[in-house]
C-alpha positions in Angstrom: 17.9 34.4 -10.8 14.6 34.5 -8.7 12.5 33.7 -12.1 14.9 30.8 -12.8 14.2 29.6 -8.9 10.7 30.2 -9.4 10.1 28.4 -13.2 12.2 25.7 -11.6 9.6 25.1 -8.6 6.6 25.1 -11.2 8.5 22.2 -13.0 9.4 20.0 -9.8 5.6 21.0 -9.0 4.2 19.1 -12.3 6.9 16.1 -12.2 6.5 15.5 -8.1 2.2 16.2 -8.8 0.2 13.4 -7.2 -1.2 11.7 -10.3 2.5 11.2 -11.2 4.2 10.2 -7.7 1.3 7.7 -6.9 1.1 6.4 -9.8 4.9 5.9 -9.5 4.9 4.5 -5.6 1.3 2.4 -6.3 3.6 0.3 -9.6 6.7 -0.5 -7.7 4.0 -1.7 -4.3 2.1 -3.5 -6.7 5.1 -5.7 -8.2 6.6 -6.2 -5.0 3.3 -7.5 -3.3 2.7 -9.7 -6.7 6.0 -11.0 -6.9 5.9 -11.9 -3.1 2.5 -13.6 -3.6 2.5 -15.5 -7.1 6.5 -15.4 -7.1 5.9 -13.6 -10.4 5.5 -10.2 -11.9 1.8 -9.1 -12.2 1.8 -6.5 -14.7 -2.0 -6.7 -14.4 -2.8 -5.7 -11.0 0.1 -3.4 -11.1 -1.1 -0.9 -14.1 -4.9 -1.3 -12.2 -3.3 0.1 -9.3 -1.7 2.5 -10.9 -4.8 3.7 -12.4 -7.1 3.5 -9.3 -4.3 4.9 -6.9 -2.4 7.3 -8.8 -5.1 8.4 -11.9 -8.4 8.2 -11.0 -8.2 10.1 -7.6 -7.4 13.2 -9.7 -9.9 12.5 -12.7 -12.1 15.5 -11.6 -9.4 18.1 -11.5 -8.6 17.0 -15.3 -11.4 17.6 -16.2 -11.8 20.9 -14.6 -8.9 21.6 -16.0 -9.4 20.5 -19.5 -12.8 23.1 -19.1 -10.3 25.8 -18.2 -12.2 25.8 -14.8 -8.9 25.7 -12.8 -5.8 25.4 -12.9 -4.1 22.0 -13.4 -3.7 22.2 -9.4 -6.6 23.9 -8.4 -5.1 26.5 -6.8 -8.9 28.1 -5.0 -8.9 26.6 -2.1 -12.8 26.6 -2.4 -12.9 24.6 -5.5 -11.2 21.6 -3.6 -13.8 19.8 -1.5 -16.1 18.8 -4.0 -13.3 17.6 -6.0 -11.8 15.8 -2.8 -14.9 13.7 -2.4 -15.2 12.3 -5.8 -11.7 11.8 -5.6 -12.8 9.4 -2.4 -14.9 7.0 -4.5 -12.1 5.5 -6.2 -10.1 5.0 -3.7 -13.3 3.5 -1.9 -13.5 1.4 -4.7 -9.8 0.6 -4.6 -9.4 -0.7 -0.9 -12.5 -3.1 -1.2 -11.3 -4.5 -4.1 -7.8 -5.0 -3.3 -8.6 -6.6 0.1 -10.8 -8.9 -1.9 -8.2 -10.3 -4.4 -5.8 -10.8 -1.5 -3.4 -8.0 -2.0 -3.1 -6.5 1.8 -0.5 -4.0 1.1 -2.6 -2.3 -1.7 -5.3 -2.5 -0.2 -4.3 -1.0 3.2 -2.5 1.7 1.0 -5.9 2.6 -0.4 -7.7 2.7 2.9 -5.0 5.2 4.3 -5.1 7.5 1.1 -9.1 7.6 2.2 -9.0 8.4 5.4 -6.4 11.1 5.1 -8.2 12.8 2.0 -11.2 12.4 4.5 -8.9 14.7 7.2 -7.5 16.7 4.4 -11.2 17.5 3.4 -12.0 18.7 7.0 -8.9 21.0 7.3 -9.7 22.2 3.5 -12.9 23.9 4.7 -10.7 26.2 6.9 -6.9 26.2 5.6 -5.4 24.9 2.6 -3.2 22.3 2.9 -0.7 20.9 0.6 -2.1 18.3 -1.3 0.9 17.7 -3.5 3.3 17.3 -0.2 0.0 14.7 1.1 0.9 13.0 -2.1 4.0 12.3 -2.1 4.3 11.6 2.1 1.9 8.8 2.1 3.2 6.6 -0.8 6.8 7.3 0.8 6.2 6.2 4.2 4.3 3.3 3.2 8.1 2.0 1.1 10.2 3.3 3.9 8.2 1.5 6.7 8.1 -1.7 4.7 11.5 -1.1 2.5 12.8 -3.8 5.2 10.9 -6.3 4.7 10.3 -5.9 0.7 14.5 -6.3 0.7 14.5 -9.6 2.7 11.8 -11.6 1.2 11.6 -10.6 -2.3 13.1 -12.5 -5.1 14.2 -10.0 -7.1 17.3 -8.4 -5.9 16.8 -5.8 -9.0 13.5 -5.1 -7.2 15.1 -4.9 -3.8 17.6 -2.2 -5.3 14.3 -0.1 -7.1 13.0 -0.2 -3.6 15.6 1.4 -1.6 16.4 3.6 -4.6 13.1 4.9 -4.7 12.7 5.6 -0.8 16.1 7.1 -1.4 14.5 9.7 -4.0 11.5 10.5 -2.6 13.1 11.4 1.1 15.6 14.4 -0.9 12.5 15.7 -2.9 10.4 15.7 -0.7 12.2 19.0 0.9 12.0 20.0 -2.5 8.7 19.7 -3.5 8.0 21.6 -0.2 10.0 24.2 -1.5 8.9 24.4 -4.7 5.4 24.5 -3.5 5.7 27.6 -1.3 8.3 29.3 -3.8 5.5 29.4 -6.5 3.0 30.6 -3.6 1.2 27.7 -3.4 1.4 27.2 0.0 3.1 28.9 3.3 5.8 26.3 5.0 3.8 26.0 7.8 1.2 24.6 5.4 3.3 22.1 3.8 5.2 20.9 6.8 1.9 20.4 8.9 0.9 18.4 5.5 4.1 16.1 5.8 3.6 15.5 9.6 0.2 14.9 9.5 0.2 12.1 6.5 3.9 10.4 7.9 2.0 10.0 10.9 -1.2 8.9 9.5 0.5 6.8 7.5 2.7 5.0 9.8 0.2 4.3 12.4 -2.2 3.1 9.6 -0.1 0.8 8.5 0.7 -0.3 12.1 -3.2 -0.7 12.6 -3.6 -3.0 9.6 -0.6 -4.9 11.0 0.4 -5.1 7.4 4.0 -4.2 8.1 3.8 -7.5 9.8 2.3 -9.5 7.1 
């Protein structure tokens, strides 16, 4: 029974991994903002998205896993920095570039997943902190703290559904993913609930910085 628990918490591990819930949350934000802007889908800016906000954040721990460097996680604590500041250039990349096509929400999104990896690089040095639980906390709060007003004004009901469904989802596994992180022994729970504190918070008052919860 405890190997079943355990092979089931390395599964929920790889399908809640950031690469796959960003690039999840970063889609559905990107056809909401588009449809709300152009009054159409933008299947365009919502694959780029998904490609500078979910993908390419993570391209260096491909490829250190692909070199059978690390794990697909990279478990060493010590092996993390380096990878959390090329990680940053993207994302860089990402908030400029959205801000400068018009696309607030993306690009405030962005800005928030920088400034958090910046924090998450300064606790890394001393403690290791769940990246995965980061990774899904950020993208979440961001849909729950604008669910509201993505219901009201979009003109998609379909959409309006995917968006409640979706916060839905992501607020039962998150408990999950923060068990299945310190059942494989990943992380301790203080770890991962000191990860989902610090990035709702973040998050939250980021977005309440940018005003874009008001735009």
């Amino acid at each position: 029974m405890n190997n079943l628990s355990r092979k089931l918490a390395q599964a929920m591990s790889v399908i809640l991994s950031n690469p796959v819930v960003d690039s999840i949350f970063a889609f559905v934000i990107a056809l909401n903002e588009s449809l709300i802007k152009t009054r159409s889908y933008d299947l365009k800016i919502a694959l780029v998205s998904t490609l500078l906000l979910g993908v390419a954040p993570y391209s260096g721990a491909f490829v250190m896993y692909l070199r059978n460097r690390s794990d697909l996680f990279v478990s060493e604590r010590e092996k993390r920095p380096i990878l959390m500041i090329v990680g940053m250039i993207p994302l860089f990349l990402s908030a400029f570039y959205f801000y400068y096509i018009g696309y607030r929400w993306l690009s405030a999104l962005a800005t928030i997943f920088l400034l958090e990896s910046l924090v998450y690089f300064l606790i890394t040095l001393r403690w290791k902190i769940s990246l995965h639980v980061s990774g899904l906390s950020i993208p979440l709060t961001t849909m729950s703290t604008l669910v509201v007003r993505w219901s009201v004004v979009t003109i998609s009901n379909t959409l309006a559904l995917l968006n409640v469904a979706l916060t839905f989802i992501g607020f039962i596994m998150l408990p999950v993913l923060m068990w299945a992180r310190v059942k494989v022994g990943a992380h301790t729970w203080s770890q991962v609930i000191v990860s989902a504190v610090i990035s709702m918070l973040m998050t939250y008052y980021g977005l309440v910085l940018f005003g874009v919860q008001q735009s």
